[in-house]
N, C-alpha and C positions, 0 to 999 in steps of 0.2 A: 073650798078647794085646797088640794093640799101644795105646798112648795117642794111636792119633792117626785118626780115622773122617771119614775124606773123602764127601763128598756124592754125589759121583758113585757112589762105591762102593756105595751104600746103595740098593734096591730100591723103588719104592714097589707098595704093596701094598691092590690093592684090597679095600675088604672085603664082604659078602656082601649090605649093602642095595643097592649100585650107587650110591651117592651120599655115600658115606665114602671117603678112601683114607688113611694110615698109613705112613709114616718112620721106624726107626729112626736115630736121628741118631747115640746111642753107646750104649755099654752095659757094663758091669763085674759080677759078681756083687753089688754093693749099692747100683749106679745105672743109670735107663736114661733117657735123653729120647726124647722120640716127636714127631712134627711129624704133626699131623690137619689133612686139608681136609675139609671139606663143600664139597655142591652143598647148594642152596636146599632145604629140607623135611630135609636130612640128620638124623640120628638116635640119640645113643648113648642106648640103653636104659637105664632103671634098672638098675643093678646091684652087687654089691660084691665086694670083696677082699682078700686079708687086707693089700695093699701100701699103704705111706700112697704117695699121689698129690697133686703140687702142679702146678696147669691154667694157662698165663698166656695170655690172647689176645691174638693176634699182629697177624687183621684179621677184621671181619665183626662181626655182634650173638649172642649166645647165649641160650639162656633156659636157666640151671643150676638145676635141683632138687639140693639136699645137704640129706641128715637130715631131709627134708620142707620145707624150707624153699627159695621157689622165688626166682634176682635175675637182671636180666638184665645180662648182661657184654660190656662193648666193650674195645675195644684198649687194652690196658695195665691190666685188672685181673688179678688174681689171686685164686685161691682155695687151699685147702688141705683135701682129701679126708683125715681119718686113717682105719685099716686098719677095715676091717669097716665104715663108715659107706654105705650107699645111694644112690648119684648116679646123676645122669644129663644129658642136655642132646639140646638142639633147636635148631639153627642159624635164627637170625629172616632173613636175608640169602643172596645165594650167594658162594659162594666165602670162606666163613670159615674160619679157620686158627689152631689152638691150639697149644701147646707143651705138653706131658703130661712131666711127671720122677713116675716112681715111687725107690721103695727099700722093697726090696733091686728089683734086677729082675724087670720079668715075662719068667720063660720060658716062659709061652702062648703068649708074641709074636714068641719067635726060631724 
């Protein structure tokens, strides 16, 4: 595998509400970054996993539920999902953009 994941090279990938799409930016078996847009109303479900996942917002407002607790997040915060914990988020803006690093990697997402 190579150390070096060119932009171009990398797919973006719509996902199935029509108003998410997803980046892999790189990826290793015990790291991966992901680049997420939202459109305005965009969506990620409550959900979990066993990967801890660290979220940094890039641009746009979010509203993040973690472990029931709900804040809203603009550019340059960060948060910190560990494994199994319940998240989710709702883009307040259009055109909001986060940075997702899990570990190990998700391979649901290759």
């Amino acid at each position: 595998m190579s150390n070096f994941f060119l932009n171009d090279d990398s797919p973006v990938i719509n996902l199935p509400d029509g108003k998410t799409r997803r980046k892999i930016l790189a990826h290793n078996d015990n790291l991966m970054i992901v680049e997420v847009v939202f459109d305005k109303d965009g969506v990620g479900a409550l959900h979990t996993h066993p990967h801890t996942q660290a979220t940094y917002c890039l641009s746009g407002e979010f509203e993040f539920t973690v472990g029931g607790e709900t804040k809203v997040i603009k550019p340059g915060d960060t948060l910190i999902m560990p494994s199994g914990i319940e998240h989710g988020c709702r883009v307040l803006t259009d055109g909001g953009k986060i940075l997702d690093i899990f570990t190990p990697e998700r391979k649901d997402f290759l």
